[in-house]
N, C-alpha and C positions, 0 to 999 in steps of 0.2 A: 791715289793715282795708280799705284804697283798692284792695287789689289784691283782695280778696273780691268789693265790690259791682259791679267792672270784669265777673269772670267771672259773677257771679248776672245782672246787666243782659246779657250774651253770651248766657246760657244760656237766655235766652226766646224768640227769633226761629231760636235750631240748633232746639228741640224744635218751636218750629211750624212751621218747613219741614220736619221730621220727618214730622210727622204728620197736616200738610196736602197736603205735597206726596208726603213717599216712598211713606208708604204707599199712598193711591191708584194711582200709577204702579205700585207691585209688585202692586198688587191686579188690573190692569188688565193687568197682564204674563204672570200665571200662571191669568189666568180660563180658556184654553183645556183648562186641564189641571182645575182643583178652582177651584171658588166662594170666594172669599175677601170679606169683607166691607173695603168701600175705608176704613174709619175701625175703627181697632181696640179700637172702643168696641161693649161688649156684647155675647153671643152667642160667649162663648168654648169653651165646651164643645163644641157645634158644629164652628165651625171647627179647635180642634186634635183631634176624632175625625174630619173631611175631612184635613183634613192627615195624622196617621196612617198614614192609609187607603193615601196614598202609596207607604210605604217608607220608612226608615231614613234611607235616602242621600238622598232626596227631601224630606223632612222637615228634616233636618240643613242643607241648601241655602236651602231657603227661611226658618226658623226663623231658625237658628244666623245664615249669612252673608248673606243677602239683608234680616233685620227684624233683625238683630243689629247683626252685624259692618261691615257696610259704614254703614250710620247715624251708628254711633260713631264712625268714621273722620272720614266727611262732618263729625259735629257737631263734633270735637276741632278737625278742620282748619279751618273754617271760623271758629271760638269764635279759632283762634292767627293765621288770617289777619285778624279782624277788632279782633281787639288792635293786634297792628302796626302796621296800618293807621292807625287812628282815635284811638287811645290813647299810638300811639308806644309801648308794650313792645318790647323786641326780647327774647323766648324764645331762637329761633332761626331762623335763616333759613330757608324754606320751599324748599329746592331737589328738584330734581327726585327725585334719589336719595332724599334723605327720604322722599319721599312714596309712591314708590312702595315701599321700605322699611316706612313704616309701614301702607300698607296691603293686603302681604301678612300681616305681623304681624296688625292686624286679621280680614284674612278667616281666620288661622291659627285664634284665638282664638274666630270665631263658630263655627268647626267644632266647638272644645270646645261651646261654649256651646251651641248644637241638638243633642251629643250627651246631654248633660246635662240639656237639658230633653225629648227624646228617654224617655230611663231615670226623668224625675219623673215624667212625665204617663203612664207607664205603668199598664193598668187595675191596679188591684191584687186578688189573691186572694177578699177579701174581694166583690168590685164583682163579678167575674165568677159568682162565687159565690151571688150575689143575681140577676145577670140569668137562668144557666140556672132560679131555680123557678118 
């Protein structure tokens, strides 16, 4: 139970630097290319038909490992550095290898992941089927 409320109290400040800090920066990194809204709140249909628009591999990049993969890495690392630290857990030790270890693993894993949302968000049959009448 002591070890639940350690990570729920961790996992408040990984999501708001998520989504205070990352996502504007990637918003701000990829404007040159497609308009991204700096807060990934509202207007989603929008932005994943800009996104799209892209490409496959472009999509997959930004989706999958740029608002996926790399976040998750950030939040996990950050949530086990900040146990350690403050709480005295020792998981394991954060050495260099690990990390860079786990976050090829991650970005491996956001490829799946923007491939997958790649193939959901695809129009469907029906949808195109409605815009040609």
């Amino acid at each position: 139970m002591y070890r639940f409320r350690v990570d729920l109290i961790l996992i408040v400040p990984c999501v708001a630097v998520l989504v205070f800090v990352w996502y504007p920066l990637l918003a701000l990194l990829v404007r040159p290319w497609i308009y991204v809204p700096l807060f990934p709140f509202g207007k989603r249909r929008g932005r994943l038909t800009a996104l799209r628009e892209l490409g496959p591999s472009i999509y997959v990049l930004i989706v999958g490992v740029l608002q996926w993969g790399w976040p998750c890495f950030a939040g996990i690392t950050l949530s086990e550095y900040l146990s350690q630290r403050y709480w005295g857990q020792s998981i394991e030790k954060l050495s260099a290898l690990g990390l860079a270890l786990s976050f090829l693993i991650w970005s491996a894993a956001g490829v799946g992941f923007g491939y997958a949302m790649w193939n959901l968000t695809a129009p469907r049959n029906d949808d195109v089927m409605t815009a040609r009448r």
